[in-house]
N, C-alpha and C positions, 0 to 999 in steps of 0.2 A: 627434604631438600632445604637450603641454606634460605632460599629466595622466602618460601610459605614460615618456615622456624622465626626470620626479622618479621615477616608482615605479621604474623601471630604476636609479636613480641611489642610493634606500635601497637596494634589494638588495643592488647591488655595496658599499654601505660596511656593512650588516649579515654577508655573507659573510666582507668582509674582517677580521671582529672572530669569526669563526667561529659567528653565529647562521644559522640557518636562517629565511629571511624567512617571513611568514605567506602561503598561497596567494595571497589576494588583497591588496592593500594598498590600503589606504582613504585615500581623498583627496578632500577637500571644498573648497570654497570658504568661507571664516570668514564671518560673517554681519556682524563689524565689520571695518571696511577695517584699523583697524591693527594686525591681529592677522596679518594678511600675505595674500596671493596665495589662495596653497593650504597648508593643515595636516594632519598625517597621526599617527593615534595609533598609529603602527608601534612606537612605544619601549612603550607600551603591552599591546601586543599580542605583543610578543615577550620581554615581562622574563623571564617565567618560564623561557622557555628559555635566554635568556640567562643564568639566574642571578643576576640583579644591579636594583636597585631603579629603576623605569620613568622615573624622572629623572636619572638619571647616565647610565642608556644613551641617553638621549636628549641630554645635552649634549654625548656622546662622538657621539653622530651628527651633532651640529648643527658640533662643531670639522668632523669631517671632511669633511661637507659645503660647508662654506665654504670650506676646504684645495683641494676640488675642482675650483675656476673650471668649473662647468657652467653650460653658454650659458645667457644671460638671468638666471639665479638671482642678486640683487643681495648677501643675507644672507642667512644661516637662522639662527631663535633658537627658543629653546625657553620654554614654556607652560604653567602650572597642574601637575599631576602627574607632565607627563612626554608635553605636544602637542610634535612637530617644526610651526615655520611656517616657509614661505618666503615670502619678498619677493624679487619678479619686477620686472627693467627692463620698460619699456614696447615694448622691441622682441616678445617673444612675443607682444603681443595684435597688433601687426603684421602678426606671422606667421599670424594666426588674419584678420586683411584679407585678405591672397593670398591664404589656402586658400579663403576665401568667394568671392572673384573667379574666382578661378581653375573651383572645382566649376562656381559660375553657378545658376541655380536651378533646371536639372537633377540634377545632383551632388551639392548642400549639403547636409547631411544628412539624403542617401539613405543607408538601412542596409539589410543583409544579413543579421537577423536571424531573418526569416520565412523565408528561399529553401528552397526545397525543399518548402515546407508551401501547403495550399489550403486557405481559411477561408471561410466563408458568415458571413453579417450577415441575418437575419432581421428585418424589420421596418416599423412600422408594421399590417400586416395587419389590417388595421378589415374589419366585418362590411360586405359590397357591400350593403346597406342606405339607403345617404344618402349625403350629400358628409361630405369630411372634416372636424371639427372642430378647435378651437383646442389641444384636447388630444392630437390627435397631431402635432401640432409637433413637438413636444419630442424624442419619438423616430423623427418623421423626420429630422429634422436630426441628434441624435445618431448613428443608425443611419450615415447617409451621409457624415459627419466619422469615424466609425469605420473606415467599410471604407478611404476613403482612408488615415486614416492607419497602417493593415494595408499597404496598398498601398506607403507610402510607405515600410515597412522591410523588403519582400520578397516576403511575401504574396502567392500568387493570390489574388483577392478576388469571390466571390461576392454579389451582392445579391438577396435573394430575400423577394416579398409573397407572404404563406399566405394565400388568401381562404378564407375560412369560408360557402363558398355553399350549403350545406345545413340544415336546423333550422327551427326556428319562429321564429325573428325573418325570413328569406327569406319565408316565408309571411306573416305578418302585414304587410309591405310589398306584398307579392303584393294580398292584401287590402285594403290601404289604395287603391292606386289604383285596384282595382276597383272601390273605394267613391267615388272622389272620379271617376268616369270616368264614373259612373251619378246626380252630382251629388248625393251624401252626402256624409255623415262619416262618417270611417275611426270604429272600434270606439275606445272608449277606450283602449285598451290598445295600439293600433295605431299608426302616423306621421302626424302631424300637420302634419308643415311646409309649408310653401309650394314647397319643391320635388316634393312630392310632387303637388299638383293641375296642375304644371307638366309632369310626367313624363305623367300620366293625358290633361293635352291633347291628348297626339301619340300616347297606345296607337289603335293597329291594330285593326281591328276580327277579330273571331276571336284576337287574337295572347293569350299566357299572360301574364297581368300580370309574373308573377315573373320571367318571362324578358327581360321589359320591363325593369321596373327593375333590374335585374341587369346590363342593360346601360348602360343610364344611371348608375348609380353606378358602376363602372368606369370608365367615357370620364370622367366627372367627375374621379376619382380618381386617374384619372391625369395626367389636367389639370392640377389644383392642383398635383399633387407635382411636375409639371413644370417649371412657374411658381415653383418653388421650388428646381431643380435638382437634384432626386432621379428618377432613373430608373431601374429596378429592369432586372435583368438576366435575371428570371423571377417570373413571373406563379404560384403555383403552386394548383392546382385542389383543396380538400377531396373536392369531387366526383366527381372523375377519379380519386384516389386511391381511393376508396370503389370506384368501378364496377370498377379494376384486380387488385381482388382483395388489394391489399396488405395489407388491417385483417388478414382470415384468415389471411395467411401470418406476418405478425406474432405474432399467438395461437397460430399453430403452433411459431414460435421458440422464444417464451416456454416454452410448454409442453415443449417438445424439450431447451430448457435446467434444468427441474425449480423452474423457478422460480413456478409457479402452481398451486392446488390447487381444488376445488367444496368446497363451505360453503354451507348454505342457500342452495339451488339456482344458486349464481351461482359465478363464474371470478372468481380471486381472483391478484393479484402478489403475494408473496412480497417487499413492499418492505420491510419491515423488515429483512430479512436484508444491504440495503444503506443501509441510515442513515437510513430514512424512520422516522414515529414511530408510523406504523400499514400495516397489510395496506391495498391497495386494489383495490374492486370493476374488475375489465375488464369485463365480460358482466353485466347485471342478472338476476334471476332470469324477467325475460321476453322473456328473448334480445335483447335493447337493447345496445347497448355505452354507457361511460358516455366519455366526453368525455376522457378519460385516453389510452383507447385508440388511436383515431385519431392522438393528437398522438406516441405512443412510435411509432407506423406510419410519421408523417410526418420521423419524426427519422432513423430508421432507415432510410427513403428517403435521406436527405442524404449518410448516412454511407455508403450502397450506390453515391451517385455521386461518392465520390473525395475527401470535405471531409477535412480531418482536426482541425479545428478548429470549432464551433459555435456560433456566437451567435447569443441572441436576446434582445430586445429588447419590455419586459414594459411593461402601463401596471401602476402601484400596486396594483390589486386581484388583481393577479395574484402578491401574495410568497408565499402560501402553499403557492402549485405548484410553488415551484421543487424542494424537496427532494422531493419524488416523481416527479419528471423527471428530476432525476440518479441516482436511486434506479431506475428503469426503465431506464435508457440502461445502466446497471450491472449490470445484469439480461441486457444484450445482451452484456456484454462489454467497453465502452466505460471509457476509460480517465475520473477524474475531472478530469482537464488539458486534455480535447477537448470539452466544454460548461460554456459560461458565459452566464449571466443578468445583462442589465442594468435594473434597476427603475428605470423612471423616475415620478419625485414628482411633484406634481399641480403648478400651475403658475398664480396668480392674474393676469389681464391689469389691468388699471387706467387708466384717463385721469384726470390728473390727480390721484391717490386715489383715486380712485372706482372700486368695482369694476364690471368689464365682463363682462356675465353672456347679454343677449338678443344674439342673430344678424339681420341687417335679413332674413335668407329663410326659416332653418329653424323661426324661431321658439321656438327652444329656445335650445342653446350657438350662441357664437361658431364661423364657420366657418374653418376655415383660410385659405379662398381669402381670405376680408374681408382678413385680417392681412397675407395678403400684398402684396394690391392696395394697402392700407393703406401699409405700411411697405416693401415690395420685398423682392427675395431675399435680398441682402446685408443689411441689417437683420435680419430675420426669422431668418436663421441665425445670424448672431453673437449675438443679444440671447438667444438660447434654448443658447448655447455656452457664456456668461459662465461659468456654475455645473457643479458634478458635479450627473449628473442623479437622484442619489439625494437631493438635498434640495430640499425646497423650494423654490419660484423666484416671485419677485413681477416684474412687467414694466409699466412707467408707458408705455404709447404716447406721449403726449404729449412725455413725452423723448426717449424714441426716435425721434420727427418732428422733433425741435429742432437745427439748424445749429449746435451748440455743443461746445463742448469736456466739456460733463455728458454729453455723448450717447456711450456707449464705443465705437460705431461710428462714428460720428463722427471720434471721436478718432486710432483707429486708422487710417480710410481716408486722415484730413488727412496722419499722417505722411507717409504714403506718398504726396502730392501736392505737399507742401513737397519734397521729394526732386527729384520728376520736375522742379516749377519750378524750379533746382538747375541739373539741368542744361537746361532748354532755355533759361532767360536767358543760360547760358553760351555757349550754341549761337549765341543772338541777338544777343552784345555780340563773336562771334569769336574766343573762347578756347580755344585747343587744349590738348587735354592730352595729355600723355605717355604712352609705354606705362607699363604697370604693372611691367615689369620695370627699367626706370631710371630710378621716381620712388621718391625718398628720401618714405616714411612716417615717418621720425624726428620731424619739426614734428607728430606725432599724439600729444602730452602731455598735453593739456586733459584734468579728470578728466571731462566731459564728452563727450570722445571715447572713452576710455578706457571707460566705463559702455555707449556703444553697443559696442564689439569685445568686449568681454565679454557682453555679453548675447550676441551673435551666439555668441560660443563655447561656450555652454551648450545652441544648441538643438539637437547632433547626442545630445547624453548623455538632454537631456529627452523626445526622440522615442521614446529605446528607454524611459525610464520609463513616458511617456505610451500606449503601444503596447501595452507590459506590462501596464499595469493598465488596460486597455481605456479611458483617457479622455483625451478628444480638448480637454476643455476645461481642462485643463494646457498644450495650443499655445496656445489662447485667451487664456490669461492670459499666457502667453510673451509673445505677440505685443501686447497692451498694454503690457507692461512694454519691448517696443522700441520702441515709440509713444511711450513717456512719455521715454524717452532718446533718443530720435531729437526731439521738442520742445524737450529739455533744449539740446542740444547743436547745434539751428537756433539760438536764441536766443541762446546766449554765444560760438558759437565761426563767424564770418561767415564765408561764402566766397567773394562777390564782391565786397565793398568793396572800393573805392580803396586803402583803408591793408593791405589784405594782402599781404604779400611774394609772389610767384610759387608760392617752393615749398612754402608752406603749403595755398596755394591748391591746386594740385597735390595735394599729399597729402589735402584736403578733400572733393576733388572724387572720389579712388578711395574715401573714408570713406562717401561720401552712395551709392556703385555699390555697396558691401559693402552698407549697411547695407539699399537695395532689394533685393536678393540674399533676404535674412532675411526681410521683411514678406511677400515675393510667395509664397518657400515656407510659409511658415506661413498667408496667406491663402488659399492655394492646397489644403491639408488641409484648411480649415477650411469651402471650397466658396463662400469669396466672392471677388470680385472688388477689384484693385486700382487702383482709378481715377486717372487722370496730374492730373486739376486736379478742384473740390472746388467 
């Protein structure tokens, strides 16, 4: 690749001036085109060893790199203090076509970062209470954009729903239908929706409300997320946990590790001693465990079956927990590089402005299943991808319904349908094209082509950032930003007009295969689909 070909290329002329290069050499992309290709502040970063002031050794780099005839490199000049740029022919991003064609959207960048490593993705896990609401969208979609894109650099990938099927909110729906089965009202304090009198129609006579509805929101729940393209890889049981004796054996870890002591009659972690900002209660003083407990049991489970990595995946009201959850896991022993927390922010839906707040069933929130039926999967997941999910997010359905270029789903799936149309009008008017190995890409100068191979070229490096800092919705904006250069470069640069020479044509025709290549893997993390017409 172009990026290691320059950083090999400083090396050898910093050697040859007898500097020692810095371990890694940094190489960007300039953010104004005429500032060249790639820039690197090596002159920078090596003065002091050098001896010598970060703008001479950088003009003494820029001679001898030009001296160099290294393939593609047109000129190298030098920048501000003491930047090396280079200005690249347009044959490297060429060469960044073939390697796209070539991988296929198997291969393109697929990375080897993760291999060797087995990561879990926790999330979603709503209480089996009711159907899903509009607010776990957010991190089901992010959850499942995650593990792919885990997947996508090495990673075993785990998917794992915690149900929380013990406590008093199980009972108080327990209750509710047995109220609404005896043709009451549930307690106030109880569920009120319409799926709840809907569940109570069909209890059994003799059967356990709770077990009832226990059942019914699960088949629901798993429904919706179906409907939405999340399928979870394990189901995991509160309960089963609890009856296996884990919570005890847990308390016994802890304790075995000296990290827990009695204090007014209760069992107490020793979290501060790992970053937390207070001791916290395990065991209440009436032999209770407190909600802490359970979840270091269930973590501890994950790590007993082989993960080495842990996510999970918080709604907002839960930032407070994190640091006593790393602070317990730290407790076990756990390294703080093998659990990570993703808080995802609240998320307002809107038609047309208007905020969208009642459910046509539950009577309360918006449910997920509506949005989906609403909007489809592929909407419903991109529209909730745009953003990191640590901020805010506002979502206009009414947009999102709209056949327009404002629509960023929209946007993106059209590219990738002017493409396919591309090639089957070629298909329908009898144009064969060439192999890829003796069609001249040289006719690929338009800066319009040039902007789609470059984007392409950035997104094996954006994968490993995007992967690295667990966010999936840095492909999402990749992949609009090939959308909008992929519209750019339908528009100005034609490929089946009359007045196109053959071998532009030709070389147009492997540009629109490269640039499908890119859309499909990146639509393809992101859990949507690529449709051929629009």
């Amino acid at each position: 690749m172009i990026r290691e070909q320059l950083a090999a290329a400083l090396r050898d002329e910093l050697a040859a001036l007898g500097v020692d290069a810095p371990t890694e050499v940094h190489l960007e992309q300039p953010a104004r085109r005429e500032h060249g290709d790639w820039s690197t502040n090596i002159a920078l970063a090596s003065a002091k060893a050098a001896a010598r002031p970060p703008r001479e050794l950088a003009a003494e780099l820029a001679e001898r790199l030009n001296a160099a005839s290294i393939p593609h490199v047109e000129r190298v000049e030098i920048a501000g203090p003491g930047f090396v740029n280079f200005h690249l022919a347009p044959t490297w991003l060429h060469e960044v076509a073939r390697r796209v064609i070539d991988d296929g959207e198997e291969g393109f960048a697929r990375l080897e970062i993760g291999r060797g490593r087995r990561a879990m993705v926790e999330f979603v896990s709503a209480n089996p209470t009711g159907p899903l609401h509009a607010g776990h969208a957010r991190g089901a979609v992010f959850g499942d954009a995650l593990a792919r894109l885990l997947e996508r650099v090495g990673y075993v990938v785990a998917r794992e729903f915690y149900i929380n099927d013990r406590g008093t909110q199980m009972a108080k729906m327990g209750h509710s239908i047995a109220a609404r089965a005896r043709g009451e009202s549930p307690l106030e304090d109880g569920y009120h929706g319409a799926y709840i009198t809907e569940w109570a129609a069909d209890l059994p006579l003799d059967a356990d409300p709770i077990e009832h509805g226990y059942a019914k929101a699960l088949q629901d729940q798993r429904e919706t997320l179906a409907l939405l393209g999340v399928v979870f890889d394990h189901w995991f049981s509160e309960r089963e946990m609890v009856e296996s004796g884990a919570i005890a054996q847990t308390l016994t870890d802890l304790a075995d590790r000296g990290v827990t002591y009695e204090a007014d009659g209760a069992t107490w972690l020793r979290s501060t001693d790992f970053g937390d900002d207070k001791d916290r209660v395990l065991v209440k003083s009436d032999g209770e465990f407190t909600y802490l407990l359970p979840d270091i049991a269930y973590h501890r489970d994950k790590f007993g079956r082989g993960f080495d990595l842990l996510i999970d995946v918080w709604g907002a009201d839960h930032h407070g927990y994190v640091p006593r959850m790393r602070a317990a896991l730290s407790a076990l022993g756990h390294g703080a590089d093998q659990f990570d927390v993703a808080i995802t922010q609240m998320v307002r839906l809107l038609r047309d402005g208007d905020e969208v707040k009642i459910s046509k069933r539950s009577g309360q929130l918006i449910e997920l299943r509506e949005i989906v039926d609403e909007l489809g999967s592929d909407a419903t997941r991109l529209v909730y991808l745009q953003q990191s999910v640590d901020s805010p997010q506002s979502v206009d359905l009414a947009v999102m319904l709209a056949q327009s270029m404002e629509n960023p789903v929209f946007y993106v799936q059209m590219a990738h349908a002017r493409l396919c149309s591309i090639r089957r009008v070629a298909a329908e008017r009898g144009i064969e094209r060439g192999s890829l190995a003796e069609t001249d890409l040289g006719p690929l100068r338009h800066e319009r082509e040039l902007e789609v191979l470059r984007t392409l070229n950035n997104l094996p490096s954006l994968m490993e950032i995007a992967a690295r800092d667990h966010a999936p919705h840095k492909v999402a904006s990749w992949v609009r930003e090939l959308a909008g250069a992929v519209h750019g470069w339908y528009h100005d640069c034609p490929v089946l007009r009359d007045d196109v020479d053959d071998q532009t044509r030709q070389a147009r025709l492997w540009l629109a295969d490269a640039a499908l290549v890119g859309l499909r893997v990146g639509l393809s993390v992101l859990g949507a689909s690529a449709p051929t017409s629009m």
